[in-house]
C-alpha positions in Angstrom: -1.4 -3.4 -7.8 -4.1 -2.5 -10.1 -7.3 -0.7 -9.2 -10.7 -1.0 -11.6 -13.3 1.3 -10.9 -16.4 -0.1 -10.8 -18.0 3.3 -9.8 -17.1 6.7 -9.6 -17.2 5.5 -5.1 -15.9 2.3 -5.5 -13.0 0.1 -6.7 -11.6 -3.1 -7.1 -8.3 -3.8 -6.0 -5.7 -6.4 -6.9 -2.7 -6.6 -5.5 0.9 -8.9 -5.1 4.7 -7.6 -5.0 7.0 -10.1 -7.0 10.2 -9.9 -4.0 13.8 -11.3 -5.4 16.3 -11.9 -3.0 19.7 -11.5 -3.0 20.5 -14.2 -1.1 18.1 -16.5 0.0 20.3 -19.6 1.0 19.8 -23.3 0.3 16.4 -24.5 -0.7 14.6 -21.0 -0.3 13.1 -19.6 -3.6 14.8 -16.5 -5.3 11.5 -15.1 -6.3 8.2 -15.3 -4.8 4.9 -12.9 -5.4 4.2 -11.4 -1.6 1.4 -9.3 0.0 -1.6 -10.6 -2.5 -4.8 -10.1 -2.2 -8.5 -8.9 -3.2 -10.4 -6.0 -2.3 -13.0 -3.9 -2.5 -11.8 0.5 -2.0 -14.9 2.5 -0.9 -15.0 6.2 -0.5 -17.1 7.3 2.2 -16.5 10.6 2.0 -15.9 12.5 -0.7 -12.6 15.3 -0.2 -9.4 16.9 -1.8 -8.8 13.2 -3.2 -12.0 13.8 -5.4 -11.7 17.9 -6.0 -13.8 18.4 -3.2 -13.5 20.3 0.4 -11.9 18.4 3.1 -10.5 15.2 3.8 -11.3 12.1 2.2 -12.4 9.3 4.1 -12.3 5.5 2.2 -12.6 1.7 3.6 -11.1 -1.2 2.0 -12.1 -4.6 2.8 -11.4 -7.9 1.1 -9.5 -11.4 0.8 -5.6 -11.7 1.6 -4.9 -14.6 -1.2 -2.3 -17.2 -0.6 1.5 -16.1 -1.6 4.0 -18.0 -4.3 6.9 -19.3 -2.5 5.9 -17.8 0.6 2.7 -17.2 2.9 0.3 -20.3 1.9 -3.0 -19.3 4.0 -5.6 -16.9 3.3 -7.2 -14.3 5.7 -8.9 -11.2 5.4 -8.8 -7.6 6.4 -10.4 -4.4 6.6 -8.8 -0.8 7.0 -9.6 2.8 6.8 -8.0 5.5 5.6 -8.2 9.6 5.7 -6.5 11.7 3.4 -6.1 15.5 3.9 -4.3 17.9 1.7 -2.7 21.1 3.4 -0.6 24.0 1.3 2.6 21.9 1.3 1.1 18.4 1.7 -0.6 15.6 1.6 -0.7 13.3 3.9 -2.8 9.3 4.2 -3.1 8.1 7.4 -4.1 4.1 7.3 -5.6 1.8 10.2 -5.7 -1.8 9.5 -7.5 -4.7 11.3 -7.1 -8.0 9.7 -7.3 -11.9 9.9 -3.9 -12.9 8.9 -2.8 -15.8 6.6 -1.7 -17.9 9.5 -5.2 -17.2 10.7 -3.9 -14.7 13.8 -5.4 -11.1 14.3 -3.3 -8.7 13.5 -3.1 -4.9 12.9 -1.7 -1.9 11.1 -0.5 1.8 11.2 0.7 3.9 9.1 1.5 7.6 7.4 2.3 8.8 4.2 3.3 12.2 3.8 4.5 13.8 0.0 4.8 17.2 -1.3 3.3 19.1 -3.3 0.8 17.6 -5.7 1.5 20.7 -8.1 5.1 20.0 -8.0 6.0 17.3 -11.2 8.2 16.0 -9.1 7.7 15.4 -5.3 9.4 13.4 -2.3 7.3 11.0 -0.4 7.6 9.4 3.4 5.7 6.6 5.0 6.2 5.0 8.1 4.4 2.0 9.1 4.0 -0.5 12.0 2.3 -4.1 11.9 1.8 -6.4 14.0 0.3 -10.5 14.2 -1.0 -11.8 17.6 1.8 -13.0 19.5 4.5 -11.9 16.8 7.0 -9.3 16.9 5.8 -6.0 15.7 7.6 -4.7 12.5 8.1 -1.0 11.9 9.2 0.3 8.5 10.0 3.3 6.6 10.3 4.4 3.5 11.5 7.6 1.6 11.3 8.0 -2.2 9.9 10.2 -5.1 7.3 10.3 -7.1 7.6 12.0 -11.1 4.3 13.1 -12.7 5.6 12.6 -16.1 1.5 13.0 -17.4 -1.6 14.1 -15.7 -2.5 10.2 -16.1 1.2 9.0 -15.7 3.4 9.0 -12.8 6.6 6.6 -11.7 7.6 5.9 -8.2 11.0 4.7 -6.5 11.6 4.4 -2.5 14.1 2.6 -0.4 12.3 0.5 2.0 14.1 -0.5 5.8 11.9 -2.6 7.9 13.2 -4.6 11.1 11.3 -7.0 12.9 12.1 -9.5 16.0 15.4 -11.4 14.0 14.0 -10.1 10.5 15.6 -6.9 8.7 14.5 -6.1 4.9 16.1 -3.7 2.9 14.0 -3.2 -0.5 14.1 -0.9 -3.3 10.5 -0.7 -4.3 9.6 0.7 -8.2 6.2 1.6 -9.3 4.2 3.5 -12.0 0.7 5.0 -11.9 -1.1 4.8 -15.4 -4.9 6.4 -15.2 -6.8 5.0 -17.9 -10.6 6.2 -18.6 -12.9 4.3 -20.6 -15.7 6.1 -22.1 -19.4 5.1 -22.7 
């Protein structure tokens, strides 16, 4: 994923997850790019996310882009999101409503909940649940932890269990966070 700010209230987002698997059978790819897309990250209201008082409230609205080796369509969705820090928290709570790539409504939910900004190094939980019309609805946690190694700087690793109708993932998910300010 990689955000670009366009202003100090808005961003643009681009996203896609390569996925290797460990065994996909005959005739099904190894490796494929998942969850792509476009999108525009709006705060509406400014809070602890941007030094200020209170929660912060942001949209996010934009394109979901065809996958490689996976999801062909394209679709679009829109979500909202609240964040709210409290002495021994943070926690994101995310709604999602969205025109899948198989062109079905579908929805999201989900929670986030780390430690400790101050602390360099802090755990992390989400839980999530999704659902597309007339699917089965797929709930999924993950636990992990997050190591400020810079103010700008951070690194990210989670184990990811999701089930779903016939379909249980496993993943191990590994991220960074690099802040990077251009000046005028």
């Amino acid at each position: 994923m990689a955000n670009f700010g366009i202003r100090d209230d808005l961003e643009l987002v681009l996203q896609g997850q390569r996925q290797q698997l460990r065994d996909g059978g005959a005739g099904v790819p190894a490796t494929s790019v998942v969850n792509t897309g476009a999108f525009i990250k709006q705060v509406l209201r400014r809070g602890v996310l941007q030094d200020a008082e209170g929660p912060s409230v942001a949209t996010e609205y934009g394109f979901l882009l065809p996958t490689v080796n996976d999801e062909p369509g394209a679709g679009f969705s829109w979500a909202g999101i609240l964040s709210q820090r409290v002495r021994y928290a943070m926690a994101h709570f995310n709604a999602e409503l969205a025109y899948t790539r198989a062109h079905k409504p579908g929805a999201f939910l989900g929670t986030i909940l780390e430690g400790p900004h101050e602390w360099v190094t802090r755990p992390v939980m989400e839980v999530t649940a999704e659902q597309e019309s007339g699917g089965p609805r797929t709930i999924s946690r993950l636990v992990g932890i997050i190591w400020r190694k810079q103010d700008n700087l951070s690194f990210d690793i989670g184990v990811r269990s999701a089930h779903g109708g016939e379909h249980h993932v496993k993943e191990l998910r590994i991220g960074f966070t690099w802040n990077l300010t251009v000046r005028k």
